[in-house]
C-alpha positions in Angstrom: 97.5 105.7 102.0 99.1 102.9 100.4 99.9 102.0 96.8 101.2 99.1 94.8 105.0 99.6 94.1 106.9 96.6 95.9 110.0 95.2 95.6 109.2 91.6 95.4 112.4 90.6 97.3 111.6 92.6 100.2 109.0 90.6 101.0 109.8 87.7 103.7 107.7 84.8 103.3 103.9 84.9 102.4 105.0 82.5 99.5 102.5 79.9 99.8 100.0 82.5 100.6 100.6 84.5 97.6 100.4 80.9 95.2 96.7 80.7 97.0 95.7 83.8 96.4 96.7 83.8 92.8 95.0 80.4 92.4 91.9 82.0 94.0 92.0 84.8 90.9 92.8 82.1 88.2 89.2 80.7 89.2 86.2 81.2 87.4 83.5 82.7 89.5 81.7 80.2 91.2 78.2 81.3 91.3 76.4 85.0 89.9 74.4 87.6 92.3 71.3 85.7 92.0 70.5 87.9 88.8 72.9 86.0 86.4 76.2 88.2 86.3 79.1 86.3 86.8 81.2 89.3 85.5 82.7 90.0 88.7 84.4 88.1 91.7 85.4 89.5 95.0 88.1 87.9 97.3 88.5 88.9 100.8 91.4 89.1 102.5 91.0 89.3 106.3 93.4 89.5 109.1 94.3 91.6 112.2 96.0 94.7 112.0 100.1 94.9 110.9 99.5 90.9 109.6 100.7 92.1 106.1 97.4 91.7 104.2 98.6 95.1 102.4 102.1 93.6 101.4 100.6 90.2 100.6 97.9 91.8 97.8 101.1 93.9 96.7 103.0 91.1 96.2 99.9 89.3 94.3 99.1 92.5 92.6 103.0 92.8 90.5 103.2 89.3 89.7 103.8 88.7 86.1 101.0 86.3 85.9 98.6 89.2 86.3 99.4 90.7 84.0 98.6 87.7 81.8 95.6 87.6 83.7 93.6 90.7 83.4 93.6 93.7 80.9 93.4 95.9 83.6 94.5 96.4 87.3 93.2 98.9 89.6 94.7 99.5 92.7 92.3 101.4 95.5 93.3 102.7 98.9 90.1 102.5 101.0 90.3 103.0 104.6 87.7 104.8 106.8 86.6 107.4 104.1 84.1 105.1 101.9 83.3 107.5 99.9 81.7 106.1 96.4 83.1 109.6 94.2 85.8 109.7 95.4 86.7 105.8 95.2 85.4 106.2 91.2 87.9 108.6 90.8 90.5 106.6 92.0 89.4 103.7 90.0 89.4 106.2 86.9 92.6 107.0 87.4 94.3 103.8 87.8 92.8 102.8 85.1 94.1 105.5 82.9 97.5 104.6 84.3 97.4 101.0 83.8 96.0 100.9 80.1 99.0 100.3 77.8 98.3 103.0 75.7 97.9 105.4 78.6 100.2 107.5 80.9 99.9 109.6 83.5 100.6 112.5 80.8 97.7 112.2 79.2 95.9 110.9 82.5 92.4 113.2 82.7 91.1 116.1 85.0 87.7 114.6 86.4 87.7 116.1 89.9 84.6 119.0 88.2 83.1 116.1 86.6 79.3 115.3 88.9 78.6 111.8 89.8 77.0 110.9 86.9 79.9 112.1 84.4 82.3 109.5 86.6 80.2 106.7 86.8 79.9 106.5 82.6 83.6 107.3 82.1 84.3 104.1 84.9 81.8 102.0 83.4 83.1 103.1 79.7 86.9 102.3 81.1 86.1 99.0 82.1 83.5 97.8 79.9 84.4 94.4 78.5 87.9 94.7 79.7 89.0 91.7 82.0 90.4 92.9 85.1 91.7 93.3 88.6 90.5 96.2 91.3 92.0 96.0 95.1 90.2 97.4 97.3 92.8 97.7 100.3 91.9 98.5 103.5 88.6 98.5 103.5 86.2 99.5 107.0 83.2 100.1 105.6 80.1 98.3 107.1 77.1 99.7 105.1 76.0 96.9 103.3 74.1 99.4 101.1 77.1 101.3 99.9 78.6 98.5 98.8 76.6 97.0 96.7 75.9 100.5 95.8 79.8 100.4 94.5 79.9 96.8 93.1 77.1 97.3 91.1 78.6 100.3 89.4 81.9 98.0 88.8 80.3 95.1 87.5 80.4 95.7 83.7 83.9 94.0 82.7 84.6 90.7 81.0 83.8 87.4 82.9 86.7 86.3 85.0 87.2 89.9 86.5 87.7 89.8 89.9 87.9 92.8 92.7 90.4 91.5 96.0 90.1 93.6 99.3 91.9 93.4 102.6 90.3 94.3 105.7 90.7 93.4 109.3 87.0 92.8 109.6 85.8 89.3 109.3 81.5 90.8 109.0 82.8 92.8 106.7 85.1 90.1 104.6 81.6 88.3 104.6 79.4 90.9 103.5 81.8 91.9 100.8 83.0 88.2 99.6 81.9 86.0 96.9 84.0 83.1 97.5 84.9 82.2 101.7 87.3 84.8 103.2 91.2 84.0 102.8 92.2 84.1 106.8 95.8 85.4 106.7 97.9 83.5 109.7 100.9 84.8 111.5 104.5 84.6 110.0 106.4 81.9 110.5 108.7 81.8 113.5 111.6 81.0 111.0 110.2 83.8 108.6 109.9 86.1 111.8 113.2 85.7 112.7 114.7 86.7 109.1 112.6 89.8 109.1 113.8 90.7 112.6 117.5 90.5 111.5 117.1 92.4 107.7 115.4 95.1 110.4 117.9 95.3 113.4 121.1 94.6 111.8 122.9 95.5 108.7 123.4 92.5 106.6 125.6 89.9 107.8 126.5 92.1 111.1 124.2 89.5 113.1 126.9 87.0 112.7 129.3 89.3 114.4 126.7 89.7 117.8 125.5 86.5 118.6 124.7 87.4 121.9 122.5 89.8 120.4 120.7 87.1 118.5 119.8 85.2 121.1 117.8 88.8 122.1 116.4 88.9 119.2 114.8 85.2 119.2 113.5 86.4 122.4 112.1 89.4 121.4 110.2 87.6 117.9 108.8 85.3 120.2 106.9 87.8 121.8 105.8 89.2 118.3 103.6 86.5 117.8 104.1 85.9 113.9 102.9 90.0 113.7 105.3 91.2 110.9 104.8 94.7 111.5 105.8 94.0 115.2 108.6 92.4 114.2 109.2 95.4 112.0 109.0 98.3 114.2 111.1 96.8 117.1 113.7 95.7 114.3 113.8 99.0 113.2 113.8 101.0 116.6 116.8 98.2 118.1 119.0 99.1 114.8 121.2 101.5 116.1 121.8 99.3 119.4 122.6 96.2 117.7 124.6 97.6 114.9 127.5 98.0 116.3 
C-alpha cells in the first residue's frame, strides 16, 4: 500500500521531472473520448520497477500548485487487486478527506453500501468539482474494466485530470490520453547523494573517504535505480558509519 504523505525534502532529484509532470496537469485536455467529454484527462506514468514513479506522483501530488489547481485530490493505491468497489470506496473516501469542509471524523461508513449506492455517492462527490485522482500502481490489463472505471469517474469539471503510475508500457497506453511520461534513471550525481543520505549519517562521509570511493563504485552498478541505491545504502549503514 502506498499513500501520499512526503516530505518534499526527502526527495533527491526528480526536479525537472516533477515541473513536467505539473505542466502536463496545467493542460487542457487535448482531445474528448470520441463522444464529446473532455471532462477528464489521464496521464501515465511508466517506468520499471523501484524507478520512483510512486515518490515522483507524491512529490507532484503535495505541491502547493495543486492545490490551486483542482478542488479535489484523490489519491488511489492500485496494485494487482483491480477491483472497481473497492477502488470506489477508496475514491469516496479520499474524497471525504480532502474536501475542506470534511474530516476524517465525520468521514462515512459505506463498506454495507451495494454497488450502486457507491457509484451515486462517487459520482455525487465529484460532480462539477475540478480535480485530481492518482491511480498508483496500477497492473491491470482488462481494457474493459477500465473504461468500465473511467466512465464512472468522468462527471467532474473540465480540466480534471486522473495520473497513474505503472510499470507497464501496454498498459500506460491503454490507459493514457495524452503520450506516456517515460521516467529515466537518476542521475549519477543524484545517485550518489541518495547513496550517502542512506549509508552514512550526515556529514560522516567526509570522515571515510575511502569509503566513498566504495560507494561511487557501488551506485555505478545501480544503474540510476533509486530504490537500488536505497536498499544497499540502507543495508551498508552500520558498516560505514563508523
Amino acid at each position: 500500500m502506498t499513500y501520499p504523505d512526503i516530505d518534499a525534502s526527502s526527495v533527491i532529484g526528480r526536479e525537472n521531472e516533477k515541473d513536467e509532470i505539473i505542466k502536463l496537469l496545467m493542460q487542457p485536455h487535448p482531445h474528448g473520448d470520441g463522444d464529446g467529454d473532455k471532462s477528464v484527462c489521464v496521464i501515465p506514468i511508466v517506468g520499471i520497477g523501484g524507478l520512483g514513479k510512486t515518490t515522483l506522483a507524491m512529490a507532484v501530488f503535495n505541491d502547493k500548485m495543486m492545490d490551486t489547481l483542482f478542488q479535489l485530490k484523490m489519491w488511489v493505491c492500485i496494485s494487482n487487486d483491480f477491483d472497481i468497489r473497492k477502488i470506489i470506496i477508496k475514491i469516496i473516501n479520499s474524497a471525504t478527506a480532502s474536501a475542506p469542509s470534511s474530516g476524517f471524523a465525520h468521514q462515512e461508513n459505506i463498506n454495507n453500501l451495494d454497488i450502486v449506492q457507491l457509484v451515486s455517492s462517487m459520482r455525487q462527490k465529484l460532480s462539477g468539482q475540478k480535480f485530481l485522482v492518482v491511480l498508483d500502481d496500477v497492473w491491470n490489463d482488462d481494457r474493459v474494466k477500465w473504461f468500465e472505471l473511467k466512465d464512472l469517474i468522468k462527471v467532474g469539471a473540465p480540466g480534471s485530470k486522473i495520473m497513474a503510475t505503472t510499470r507497464s508500457n501496454s498498459i500506460a497506453l491503454m490507459m493514457g490520453d495524452v503520450p506516456s511520461y517515460v521516467l529515466q534513471g537518476l542521475s549519477p550525481k543524484d545517485c550518489f547523494s541518495l547513496f550517502v543520505k542512506w549509508a552514512f549519517k550526515e556529514g560522516a562521509e567526509k570522515k571515510n573517504p575511502n569509503l566513498v570511493e566504495i560507494g561511487i563504485e557501488i551506485v555505478k552498478k545501480c544503474q540510476g535505480v533509486p530504490l537500488a541505491v536505497r536498499t544497499l545504502g540502507s543495508s551498508l549503514f552500520s558498516n560505514f558509519d563508523t
